[in-house]
C-alpha positions as CSV (number, residue, x, y, z in Angstrom):
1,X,6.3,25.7,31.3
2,X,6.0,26.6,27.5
3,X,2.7,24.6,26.9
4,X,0.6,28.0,27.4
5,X,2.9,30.1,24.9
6,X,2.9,27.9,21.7
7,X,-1.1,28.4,21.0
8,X,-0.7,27.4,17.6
9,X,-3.2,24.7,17.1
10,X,-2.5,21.4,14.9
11,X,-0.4,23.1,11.6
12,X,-1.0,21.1,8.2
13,X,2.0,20.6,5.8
14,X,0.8,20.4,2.3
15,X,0.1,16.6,0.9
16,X,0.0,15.7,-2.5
17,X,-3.7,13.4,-1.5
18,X,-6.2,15.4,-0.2
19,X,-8.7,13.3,2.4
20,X,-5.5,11.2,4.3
21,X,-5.7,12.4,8.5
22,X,-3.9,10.8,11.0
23,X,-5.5,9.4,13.7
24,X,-5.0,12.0,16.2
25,X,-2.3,11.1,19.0
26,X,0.3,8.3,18.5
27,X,1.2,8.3,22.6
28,X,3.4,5.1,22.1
29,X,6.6,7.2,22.4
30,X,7.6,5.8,18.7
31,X,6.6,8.4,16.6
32,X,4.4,6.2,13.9
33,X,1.1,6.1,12.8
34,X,-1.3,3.8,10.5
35,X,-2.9,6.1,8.4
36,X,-6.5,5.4,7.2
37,X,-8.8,7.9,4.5
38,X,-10.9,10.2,6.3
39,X,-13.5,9.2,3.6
40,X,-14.0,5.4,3.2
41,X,-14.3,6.2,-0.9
42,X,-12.7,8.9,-2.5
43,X,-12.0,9.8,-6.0
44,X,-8.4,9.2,-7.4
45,X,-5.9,11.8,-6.8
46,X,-3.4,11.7,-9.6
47,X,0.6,12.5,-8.7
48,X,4.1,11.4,-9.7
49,X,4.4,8.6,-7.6
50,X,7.8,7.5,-6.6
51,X,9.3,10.7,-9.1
52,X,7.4,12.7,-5.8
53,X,9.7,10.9,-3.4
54,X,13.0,11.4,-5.4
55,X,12.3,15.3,-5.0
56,X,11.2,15.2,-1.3
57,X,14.8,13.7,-0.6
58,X,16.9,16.2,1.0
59,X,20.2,17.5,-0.8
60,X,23.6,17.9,0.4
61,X,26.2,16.1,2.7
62,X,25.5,17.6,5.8
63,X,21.8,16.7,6.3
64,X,22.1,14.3,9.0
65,X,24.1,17.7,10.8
66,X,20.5,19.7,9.6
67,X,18.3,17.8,11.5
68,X,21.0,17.5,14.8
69,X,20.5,21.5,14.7
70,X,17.0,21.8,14.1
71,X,15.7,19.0,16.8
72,X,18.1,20.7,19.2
73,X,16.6,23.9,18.7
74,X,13.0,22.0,19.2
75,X,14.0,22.9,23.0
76,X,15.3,26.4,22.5
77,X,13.8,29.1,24.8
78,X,12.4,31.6,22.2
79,X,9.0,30.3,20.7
80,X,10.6,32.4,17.5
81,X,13.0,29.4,17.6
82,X,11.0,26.3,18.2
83,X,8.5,27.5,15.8
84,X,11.1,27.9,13.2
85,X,12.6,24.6,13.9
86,X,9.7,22.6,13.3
87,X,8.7,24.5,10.3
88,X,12.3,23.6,8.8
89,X,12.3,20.2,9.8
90,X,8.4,19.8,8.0
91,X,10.4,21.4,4.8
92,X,12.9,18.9,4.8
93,X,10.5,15.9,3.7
94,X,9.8,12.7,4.7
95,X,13.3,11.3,4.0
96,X,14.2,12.8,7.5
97,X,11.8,10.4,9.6
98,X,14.5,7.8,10.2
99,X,16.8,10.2,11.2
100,X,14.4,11.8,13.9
101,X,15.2,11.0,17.4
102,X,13.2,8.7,19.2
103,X,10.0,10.0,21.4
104,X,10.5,9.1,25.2
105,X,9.8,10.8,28.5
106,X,13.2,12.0,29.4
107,X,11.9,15.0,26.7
108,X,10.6,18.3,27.4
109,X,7.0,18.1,27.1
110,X,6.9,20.5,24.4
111,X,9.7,19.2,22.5
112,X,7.9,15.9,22.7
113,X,4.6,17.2,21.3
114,X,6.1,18.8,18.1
115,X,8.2,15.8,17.0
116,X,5.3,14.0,17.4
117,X,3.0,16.0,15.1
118,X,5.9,16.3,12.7
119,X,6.1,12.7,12.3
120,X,2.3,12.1,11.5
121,X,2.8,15.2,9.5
122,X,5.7,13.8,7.7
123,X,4.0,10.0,7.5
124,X,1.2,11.4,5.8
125,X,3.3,13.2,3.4
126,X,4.8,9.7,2.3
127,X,2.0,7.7,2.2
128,X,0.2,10.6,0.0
129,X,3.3,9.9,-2.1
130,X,2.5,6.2,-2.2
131,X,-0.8,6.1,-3.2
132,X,-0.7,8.6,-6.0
133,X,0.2,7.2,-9.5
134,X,3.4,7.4,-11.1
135,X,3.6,10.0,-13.8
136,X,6.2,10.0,-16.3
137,X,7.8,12.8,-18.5
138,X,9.7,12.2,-21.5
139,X,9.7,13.9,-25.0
140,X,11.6,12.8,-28.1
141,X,12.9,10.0,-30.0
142,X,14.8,7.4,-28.4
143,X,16.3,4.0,-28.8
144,X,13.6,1.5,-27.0
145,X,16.2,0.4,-24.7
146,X,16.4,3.8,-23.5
147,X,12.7,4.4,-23.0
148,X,11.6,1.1,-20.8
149,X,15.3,2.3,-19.0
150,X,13.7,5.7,-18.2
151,X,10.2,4.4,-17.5
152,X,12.4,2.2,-14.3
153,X,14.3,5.2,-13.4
154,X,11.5,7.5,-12.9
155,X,8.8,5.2,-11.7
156,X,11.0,3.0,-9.0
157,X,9.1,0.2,-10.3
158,X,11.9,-3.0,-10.7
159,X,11.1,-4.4,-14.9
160,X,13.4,-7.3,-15.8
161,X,14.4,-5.8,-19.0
162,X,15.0,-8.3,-21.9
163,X,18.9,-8.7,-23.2
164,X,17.3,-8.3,-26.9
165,X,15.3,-5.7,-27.9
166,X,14.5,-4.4,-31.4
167,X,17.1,-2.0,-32.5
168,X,14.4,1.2,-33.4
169,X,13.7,4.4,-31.7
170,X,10.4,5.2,-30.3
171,X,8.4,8.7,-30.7
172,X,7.1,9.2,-27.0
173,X,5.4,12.6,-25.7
174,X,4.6,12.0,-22.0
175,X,3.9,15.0,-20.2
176,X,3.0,13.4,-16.8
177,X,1.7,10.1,-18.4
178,X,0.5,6.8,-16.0
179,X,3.0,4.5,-15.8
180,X,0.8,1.6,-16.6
181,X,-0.5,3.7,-19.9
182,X,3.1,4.7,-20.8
183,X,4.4,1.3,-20.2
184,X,1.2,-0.3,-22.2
185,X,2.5,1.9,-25.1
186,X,5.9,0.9,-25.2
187,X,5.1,-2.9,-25.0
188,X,3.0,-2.4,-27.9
189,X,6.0,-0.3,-29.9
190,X,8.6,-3.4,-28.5
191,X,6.0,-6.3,-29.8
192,X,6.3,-7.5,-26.2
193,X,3.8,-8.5,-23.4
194,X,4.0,-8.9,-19.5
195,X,3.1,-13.0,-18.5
196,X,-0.1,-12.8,-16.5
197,X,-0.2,-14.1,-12.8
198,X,3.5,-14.1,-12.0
199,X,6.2,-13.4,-9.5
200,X,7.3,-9.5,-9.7
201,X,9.6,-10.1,-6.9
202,X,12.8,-9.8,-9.1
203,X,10.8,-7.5,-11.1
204,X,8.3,-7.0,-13.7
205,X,9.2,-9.8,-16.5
206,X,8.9,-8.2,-19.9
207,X,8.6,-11.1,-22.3
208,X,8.2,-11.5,-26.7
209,X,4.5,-11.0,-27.4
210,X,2.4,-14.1,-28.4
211,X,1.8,-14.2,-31.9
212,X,-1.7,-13.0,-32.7
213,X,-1.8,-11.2,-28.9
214,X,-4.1,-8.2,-29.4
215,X,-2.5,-4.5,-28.2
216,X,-2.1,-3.9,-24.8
217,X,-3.6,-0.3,-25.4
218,X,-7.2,0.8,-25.6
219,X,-8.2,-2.6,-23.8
220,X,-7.2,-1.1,-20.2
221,X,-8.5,1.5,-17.6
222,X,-6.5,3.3,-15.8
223,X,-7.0,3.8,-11.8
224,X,-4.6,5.6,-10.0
225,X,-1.3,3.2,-9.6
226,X,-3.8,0.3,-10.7
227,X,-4.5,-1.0,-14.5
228,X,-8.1,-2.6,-15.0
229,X,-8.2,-5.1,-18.0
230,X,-11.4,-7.8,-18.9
231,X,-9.8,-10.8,-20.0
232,X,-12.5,-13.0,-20.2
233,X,-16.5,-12.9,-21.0
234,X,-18.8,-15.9,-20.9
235,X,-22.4,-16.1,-21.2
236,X,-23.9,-18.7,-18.8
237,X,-27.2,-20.8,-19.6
238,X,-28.3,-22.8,-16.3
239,X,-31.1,-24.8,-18.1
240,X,-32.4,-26.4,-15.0
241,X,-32.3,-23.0,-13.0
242,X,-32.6,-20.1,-15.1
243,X,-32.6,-17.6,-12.2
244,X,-28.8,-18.7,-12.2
245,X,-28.2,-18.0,-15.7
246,X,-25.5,-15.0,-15.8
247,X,-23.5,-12.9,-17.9
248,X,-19.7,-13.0,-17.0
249,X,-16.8,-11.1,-17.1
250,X,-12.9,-12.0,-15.7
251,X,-11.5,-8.9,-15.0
252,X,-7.6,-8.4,-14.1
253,X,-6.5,-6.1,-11.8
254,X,-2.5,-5.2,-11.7
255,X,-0.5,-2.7,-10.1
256,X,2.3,-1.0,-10.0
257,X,4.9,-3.6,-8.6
258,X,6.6,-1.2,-6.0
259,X,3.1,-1.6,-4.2
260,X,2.0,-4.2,-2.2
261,X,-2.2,-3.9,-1.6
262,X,-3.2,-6.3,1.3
263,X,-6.8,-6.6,-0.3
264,X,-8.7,-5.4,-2.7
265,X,-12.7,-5.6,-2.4
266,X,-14.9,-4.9,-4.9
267,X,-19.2,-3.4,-3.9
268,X,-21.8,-5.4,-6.4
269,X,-24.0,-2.4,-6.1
270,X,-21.3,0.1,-7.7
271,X,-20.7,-2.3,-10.6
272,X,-22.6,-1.1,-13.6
273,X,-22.5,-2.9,-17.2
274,X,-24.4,0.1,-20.0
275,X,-25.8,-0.4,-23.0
276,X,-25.7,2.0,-26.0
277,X,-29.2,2.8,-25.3
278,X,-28.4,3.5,-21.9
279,X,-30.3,0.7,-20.0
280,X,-28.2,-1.2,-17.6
281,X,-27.6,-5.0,-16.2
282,X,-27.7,-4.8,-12.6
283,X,-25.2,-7.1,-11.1
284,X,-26.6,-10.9,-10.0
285,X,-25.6,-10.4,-6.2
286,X,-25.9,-6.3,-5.8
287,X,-25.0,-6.6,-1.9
288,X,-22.1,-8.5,-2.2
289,X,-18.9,-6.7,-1.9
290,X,-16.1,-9.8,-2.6
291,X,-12.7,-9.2,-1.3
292,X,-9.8,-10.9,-3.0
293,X,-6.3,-11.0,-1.3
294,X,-3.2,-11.3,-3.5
295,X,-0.5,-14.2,-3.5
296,X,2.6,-13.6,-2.2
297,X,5.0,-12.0,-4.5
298,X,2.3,-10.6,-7.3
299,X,1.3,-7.6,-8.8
300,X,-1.9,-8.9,-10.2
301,X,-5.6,-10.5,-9.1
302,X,-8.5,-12.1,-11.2
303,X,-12.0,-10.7,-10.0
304,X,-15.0,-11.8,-11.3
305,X,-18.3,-10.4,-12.7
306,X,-21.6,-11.7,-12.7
307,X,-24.5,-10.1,-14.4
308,X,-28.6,-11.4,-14.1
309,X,-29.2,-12.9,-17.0
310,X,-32.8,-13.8,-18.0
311,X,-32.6,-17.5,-19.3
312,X,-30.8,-17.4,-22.8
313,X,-31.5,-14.0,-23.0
314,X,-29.1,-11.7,-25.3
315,X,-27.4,-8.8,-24.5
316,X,-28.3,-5.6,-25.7
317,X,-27.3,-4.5,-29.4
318,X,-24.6,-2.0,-29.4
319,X,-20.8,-1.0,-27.4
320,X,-21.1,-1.7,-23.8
321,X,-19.7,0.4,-21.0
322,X,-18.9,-1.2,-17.7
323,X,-17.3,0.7,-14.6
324,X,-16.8,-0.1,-10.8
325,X,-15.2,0.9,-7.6
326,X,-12.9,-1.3,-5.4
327,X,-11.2,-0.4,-2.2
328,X,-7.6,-0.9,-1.6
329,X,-5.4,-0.8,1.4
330,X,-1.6,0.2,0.6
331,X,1.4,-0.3,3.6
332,X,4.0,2.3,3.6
333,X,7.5,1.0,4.3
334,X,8.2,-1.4,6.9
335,X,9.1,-0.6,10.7
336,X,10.0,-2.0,13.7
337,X,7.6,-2.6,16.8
338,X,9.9,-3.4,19.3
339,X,9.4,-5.1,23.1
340,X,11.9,-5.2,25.6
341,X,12.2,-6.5,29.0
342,X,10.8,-10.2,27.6
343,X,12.1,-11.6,31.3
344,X,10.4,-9.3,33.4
345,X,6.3,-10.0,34.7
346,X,3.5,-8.1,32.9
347,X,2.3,-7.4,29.7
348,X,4.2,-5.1,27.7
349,X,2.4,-3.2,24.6
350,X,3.6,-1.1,21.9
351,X,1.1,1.1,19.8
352,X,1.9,2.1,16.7
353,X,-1.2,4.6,15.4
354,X,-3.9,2.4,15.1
355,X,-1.6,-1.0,15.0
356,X,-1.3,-2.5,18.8
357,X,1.4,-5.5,19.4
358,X,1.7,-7.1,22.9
359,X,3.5,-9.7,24.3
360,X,1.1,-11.2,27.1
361,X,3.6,-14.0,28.2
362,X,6.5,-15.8,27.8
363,X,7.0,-19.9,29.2
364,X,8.8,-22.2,28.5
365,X,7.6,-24.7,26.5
366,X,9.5,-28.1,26.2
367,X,12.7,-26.9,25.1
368,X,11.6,-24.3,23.4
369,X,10.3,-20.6,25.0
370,X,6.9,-19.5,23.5
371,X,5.8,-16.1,23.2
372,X,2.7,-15.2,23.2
373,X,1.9,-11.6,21.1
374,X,-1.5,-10.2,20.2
375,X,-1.9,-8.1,17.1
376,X,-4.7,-5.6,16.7
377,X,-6.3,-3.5,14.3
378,X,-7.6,-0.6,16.4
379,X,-11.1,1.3,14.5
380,X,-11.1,-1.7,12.1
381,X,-13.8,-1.6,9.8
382,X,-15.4,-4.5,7.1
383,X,-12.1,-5.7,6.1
384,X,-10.6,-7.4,9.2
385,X,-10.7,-10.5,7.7
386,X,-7.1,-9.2,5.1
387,X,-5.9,-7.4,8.4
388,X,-5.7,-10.6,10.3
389,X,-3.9,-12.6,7.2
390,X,-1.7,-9.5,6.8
391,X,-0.9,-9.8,10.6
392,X,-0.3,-13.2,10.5
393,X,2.2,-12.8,7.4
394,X,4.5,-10.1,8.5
395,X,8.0,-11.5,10.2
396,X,8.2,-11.9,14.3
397,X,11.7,-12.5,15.8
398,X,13.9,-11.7,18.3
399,X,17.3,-10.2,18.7
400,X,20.0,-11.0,21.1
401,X,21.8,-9.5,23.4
402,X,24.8,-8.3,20.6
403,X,22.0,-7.6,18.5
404,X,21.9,-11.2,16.7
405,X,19.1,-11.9,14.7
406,X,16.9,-15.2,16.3
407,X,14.7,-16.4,14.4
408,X,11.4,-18.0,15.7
409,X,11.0,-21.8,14.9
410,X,6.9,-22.3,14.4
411,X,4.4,-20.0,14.8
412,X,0.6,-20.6,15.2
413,X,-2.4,-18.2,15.5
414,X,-4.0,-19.0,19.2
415,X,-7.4,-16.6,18.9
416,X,-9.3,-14.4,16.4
417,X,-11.5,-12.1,18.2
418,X,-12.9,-8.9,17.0
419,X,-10.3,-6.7,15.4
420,X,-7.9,-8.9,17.6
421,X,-5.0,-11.7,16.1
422,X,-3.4,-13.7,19.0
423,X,0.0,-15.4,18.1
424,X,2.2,-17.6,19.4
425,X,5.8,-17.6,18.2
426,X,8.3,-20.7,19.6
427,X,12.5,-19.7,20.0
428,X,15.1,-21.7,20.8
429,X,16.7,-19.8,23.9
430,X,18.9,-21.9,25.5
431,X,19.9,-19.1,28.0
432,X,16.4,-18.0,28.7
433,X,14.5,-15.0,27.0
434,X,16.5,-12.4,29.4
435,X,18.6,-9.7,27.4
436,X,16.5,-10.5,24.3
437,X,13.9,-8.0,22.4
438,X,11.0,-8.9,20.5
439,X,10.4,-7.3,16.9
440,X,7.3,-7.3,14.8
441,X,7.6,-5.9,11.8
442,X,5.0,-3.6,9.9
443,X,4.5,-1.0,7.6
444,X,5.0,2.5,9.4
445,X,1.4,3.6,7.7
446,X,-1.6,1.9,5.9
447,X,-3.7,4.1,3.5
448,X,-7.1,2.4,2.7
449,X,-8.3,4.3,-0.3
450,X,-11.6,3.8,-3.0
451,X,-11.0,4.0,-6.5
452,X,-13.0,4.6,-9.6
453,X,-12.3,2.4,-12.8
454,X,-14.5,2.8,-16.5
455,X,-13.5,0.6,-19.4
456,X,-15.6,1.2,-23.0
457,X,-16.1,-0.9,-25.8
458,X,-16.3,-4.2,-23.6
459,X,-15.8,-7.6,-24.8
460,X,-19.2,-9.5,-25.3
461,X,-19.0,-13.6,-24.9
């Protein structure tokens, strides 16, 4: 046995997010974790985004011929070899994880140990990637067309970039800029403007500018891959209950389109609106903390803001400063959870990091088969209530014996318990469920991360 000569302890690969920890043993034989922050809130980490992923990609033709060598010599007799195996596969980046081989017990128990710490250590290299901000770098004077061309290319975010633009170059000096700030900049240099509350799903639409539409610039914070802008302030008088009255802001919250946030919920006691003087309005329901899920296909929410207002009181004379905190979670890319043996007695479970998917039963029902799965969160904390919509919304189906995609004909949600989704999924299987898998589909990794947002000079009603 090698177990008593590696005595090298948990190693740590360098990550671009400081605070992100896997949760310590993914024993599921698959290799993938859901990552969630050490620390519930933690201060933005700024990165390069998807321009990080582009350089963690390994070069050359014969990569796929790498990896064959160095899992091989995983099982080598010389420690020397092992250890050097593992330390070139960490070095090769998170673009290597598909191309690892699958965990089962038919491996030596060592060789099964260090793929699996190289695939958390790997997962949370990408999902450190995710959740940092794209940066952008570009320097010079360039035709406009050029510039919104560059700011696709280096963020991987998908713009539907108009046919007509105006035919000018643009000065630009981004050393490492935010995409959203770079981008806000160039919309303001194009006289064009991004529609508010629409599908992103074939890309950000880039549209003319209203007439009279203020700049896009100065009006916006900046939080990590998130923009922050208040689009709407009223001041509300309830005469016949003036402990109602309020002070209120609609604030917009948009992200970077190659994300896809499950939730975002925002804590009334971290929400602060400063006067000049530096008194404050405290918030009109300080223990709230209201969590707003976005629509299918969108890059952008509408929160709201609600100040105590005494009666028809004003607000203080002088710029206002308001600034916040909301917690986001972020999937990493999609994988595959998948159950075998559907014909055979017994429950069957697959556990992905902290995601668990089982299928309890399978019975015929009518003419249909139904299949009943259970989805659950493990070490949930306050936001279950996204996690079961999210579970709910990613796609169930089966595959066939020669692989054939099947897909399931009504679905319905059978128990919410705890951190706990039951579903029930109905396939037409006119041969019976034998020979056929079922697949659950889900991000690899979650990262649940806090971030900090400030914006000056705010709009009074």
């Amino acid at each position: 046995m090698r177990r008593n000569e590696m005595g090298m302890g948990n190693r740590r690969f360098s990550c671009a997010t400081d605070g992100i920890a896997m949760n310590r043993r993914n024993r599921s034989g698959h290799g993938l974790a859901v990552l969630r922050m050490t620390a519930l809130w933690m201060s933005v980490v700024t990165g390069c985004g998807s321009a990080c992923l582009a350089q963690e990609e390994p070069s050359g033709t014969d990569t796929q011929e790498q990896v064959a060598g160095w899992v091989a010599q995983l099982d080598a007799d010389s420690l020397e070899k092992r250890e050097a195996a593992e330390r070139a596969l960490g070095e090769l980046g998170p673009a290597i994880l598909s191309q690892l081989p699958p965990i089962d017990d038919a491996m030596a128990p060592e060789m099964r140990i260090r793929l699996e710490r190289l695939r958390e250590q790997l997962e949370a290299r990408r999902v450190s990637q995710l959740v940092s901000p794209t940066r952008i770098r570009l320097a010079g004077s360039y035709p406009l067309r050029e510039v919104i061309e560059q700011l696709q290319e280096q963020s991987g975010n998908s713009l539907q970039i108009p046919d007509e633009l105006p035919d000018r170059k643009m000065e630009v000096d981004w050393q490492d800029e935010l995409f959203w700030k770079a981008l806000d900049q160039w919309l303001d240099e194009a006289g064009m403007d991004i529609p508010p509350f629409v599908s992103v799903e074939a890309g950000l639409p880039i549209r003319a500018r209203t007439a009279g539409a203020p700049p896009r610039s100065g009006r916006a914070a900046y939080a990590g891959p998130f923009r922050v802008e208040l689009a709407e302030a009223m001041a509300v008088h309830h005469v016949a209950s003036p402990s109602q009255s309020r002070w209120e802001w609609k604030a917009w919250f948009s992200w970077e389109p190659r994300l896809k946030p499950v939730f975002l919920q925002f804590p009334m006691r971290k929400l602060v609106l400063e006067a000049a003087d530096g008194t404050s309005l405290q918030p009109a329901a300080p223990d709230a903390s209201p969590e707003y899920q976005p629509a299918p296909g969108a890059n952008q929410l509408e929160a709201v803001f609600a100040f105590a207002r005494s009666g028809a009181a004003s607000l203080p004379e002088g710029a206002l400063k308001m600034r916040g905190t909301f917690q986001t979670a972020l999937p990493g890319e999609t994988v595959q959870a998948t159950i075998d043996a559907l014909d055979e007695p017994g429950r069957k479970v697959v556990q992905i990091g902290n995601l668990s998917v089982s299928v309890d039963r399978i019975r015929k029902n009518g003419k249909l088969y139904e299949i009943n799965a259970r989805i659950q969160l493990l070490q949930a904390q306050q936001t279950m209530e996204s996690f079961r919509s999210w579970a709910m919304n990613n796609e169930a189906y089966l595959l066939g014996p020669e692989g054939e995609r099947l897909e399931n004909v009504g679905w319905q949600t059978t128990s919410l318990r705890g951190t706990e989704v039951g579903l029930s999924y109905l396939f037409d299987l006119a041969d019976g469920p034998k020979d056929h898998r079922f697949v659950y589909e889900a991000p690899g990794a979650v990262a649940e991360l806090g971030l900090d947002w400030e914006i000056s000079d705010v709009p009074r009603p």
